[in-house]
N, C-alpha and C positions, 0 to 999 in steps of 0.2 A: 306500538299501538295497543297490544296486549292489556300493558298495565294500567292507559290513559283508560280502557276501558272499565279496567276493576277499579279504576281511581272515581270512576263518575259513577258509580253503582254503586261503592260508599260511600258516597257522599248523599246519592237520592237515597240512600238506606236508614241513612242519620237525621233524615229533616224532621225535624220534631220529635226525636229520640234522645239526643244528647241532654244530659243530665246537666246541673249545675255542678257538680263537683266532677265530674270529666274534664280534663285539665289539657290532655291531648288524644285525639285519634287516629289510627291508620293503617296501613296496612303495606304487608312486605309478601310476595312472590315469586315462586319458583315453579313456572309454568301452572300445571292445573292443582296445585298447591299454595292456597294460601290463607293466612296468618294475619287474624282481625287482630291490631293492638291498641286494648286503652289506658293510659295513665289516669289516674284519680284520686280523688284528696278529699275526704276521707273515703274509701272504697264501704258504701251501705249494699245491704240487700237491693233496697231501689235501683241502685244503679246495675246490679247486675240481672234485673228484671228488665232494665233499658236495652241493656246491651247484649243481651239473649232476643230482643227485638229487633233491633237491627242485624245478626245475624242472620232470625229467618227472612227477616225484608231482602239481607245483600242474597242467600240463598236464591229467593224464589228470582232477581230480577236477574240473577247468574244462569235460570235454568236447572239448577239441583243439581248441573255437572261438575262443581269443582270439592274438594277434599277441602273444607277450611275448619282452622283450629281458630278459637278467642284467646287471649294472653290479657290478663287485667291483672294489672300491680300498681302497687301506692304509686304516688307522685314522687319521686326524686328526680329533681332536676339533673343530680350527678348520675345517674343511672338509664338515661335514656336511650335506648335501642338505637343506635345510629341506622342500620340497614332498614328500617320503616320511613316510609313515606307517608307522610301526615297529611288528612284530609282537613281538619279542626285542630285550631288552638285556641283554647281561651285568651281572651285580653283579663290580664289579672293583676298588672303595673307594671316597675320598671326598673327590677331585680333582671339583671340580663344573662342567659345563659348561650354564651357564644359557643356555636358550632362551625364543622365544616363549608367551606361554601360550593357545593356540588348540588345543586338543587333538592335538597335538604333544607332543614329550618336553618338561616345565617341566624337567625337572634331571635331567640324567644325571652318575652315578658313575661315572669310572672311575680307573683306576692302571695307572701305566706295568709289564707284568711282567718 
């Protein structure tokens, strides 16, 4: 129940934060620790003005009680954090990168822009 709840608090954190080049986001927790991740392509200043926004948003609607750290790295689809649970993924075509299926991404679409 924990996580469903940090799951829905970034997601209302992201509404109208998400940048175009944010490719995926999400987040991974270990009790009152946790770990905003965004993939993005090409990683600008802008976006990490986004995403310093959505931090203080998931902050304030967590209460200020939890220890969270941001993790933002380029887009490599061969590199993606398996232990995150992704709130957003872009639709970007139909280059398919097959994962695990444990409720996790089975198949994300993406394309080079």
């Amino acid at each position: 129940m924990w996580f469903s709840y940090l799951y829905g608090q970034l997601t209302r954190a992201s509404l109208g934060n998400i940048t175009s080049r944010i490719v995926i986001a999400g987040l991974k927790a270990d009790g009152m620790t946790v770990t905003l991740a965004f993939y993005v392509e090409p990683p600008l200043q802008d976006d990490y003005r986004e995403i310093a926004q959505i931090m203080e948003e998931f902050d304030d609607l967590t209460g200020n009680l939890l220890d969270v750290t941001v993790k933002v790295e380029q887009w490599d689809p061969a590199k993606v954090d398996r232990d995150v649970r992704w709130t957003y993924r872009s639709w970007l075509g139909e280059e398919s990168l097959e994962t695990e299926s444990d409720g996790r991404i089975d198949q994300l679409k993406v394309r080079r822009i």
